[in-house]
C-alpha positions in Angstrom: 23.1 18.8 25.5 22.9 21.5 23.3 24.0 19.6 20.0 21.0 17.1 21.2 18.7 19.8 21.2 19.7 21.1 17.8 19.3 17.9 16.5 15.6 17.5 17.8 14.6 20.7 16.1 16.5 19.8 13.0 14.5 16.3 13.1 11.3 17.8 14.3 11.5 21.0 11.2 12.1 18.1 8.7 8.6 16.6 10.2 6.6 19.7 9.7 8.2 20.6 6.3 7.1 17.0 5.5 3.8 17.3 7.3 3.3 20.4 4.9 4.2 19.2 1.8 1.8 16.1 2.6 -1.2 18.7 3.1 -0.1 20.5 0.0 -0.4 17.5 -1.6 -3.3 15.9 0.0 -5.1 20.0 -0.9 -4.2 19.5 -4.0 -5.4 16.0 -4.9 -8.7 17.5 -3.1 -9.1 20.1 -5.5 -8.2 18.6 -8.8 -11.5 15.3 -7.4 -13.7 18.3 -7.0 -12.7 20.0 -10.4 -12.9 16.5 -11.9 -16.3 16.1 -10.3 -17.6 19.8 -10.8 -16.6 18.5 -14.8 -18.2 15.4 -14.8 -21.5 16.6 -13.6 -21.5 19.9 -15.8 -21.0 16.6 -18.6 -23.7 14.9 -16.9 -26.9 17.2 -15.5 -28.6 13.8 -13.9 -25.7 14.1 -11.6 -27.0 16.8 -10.2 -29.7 14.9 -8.8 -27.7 12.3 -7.0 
């Protein structure tokens, strides 16, 4: 019973370490398409408008 339940919270810290890295990388991606966008409409004033 015991080696089962070490085995759950092995399983279930590999989830939320991979959970984590997702939202790192999901932040991430969000930042650089607002950097890119924040760019692109410094490039372009009419995008202001839209």
């Amino acid at each position: 019973m015991a080696v089962y339940k070490e085995v759950t919270g092995v399983v279930r810290l590999s989830k939320m370490r991979r959970a984590e890295a997702f939202a790192e990388s999901c932040e991430k991606r969000l930042e650089l398409l607002e950097m890119i966008h924040v760019i692109a409409s410094f490039k372009h004033p009419w995008h202001w408008l839209v």
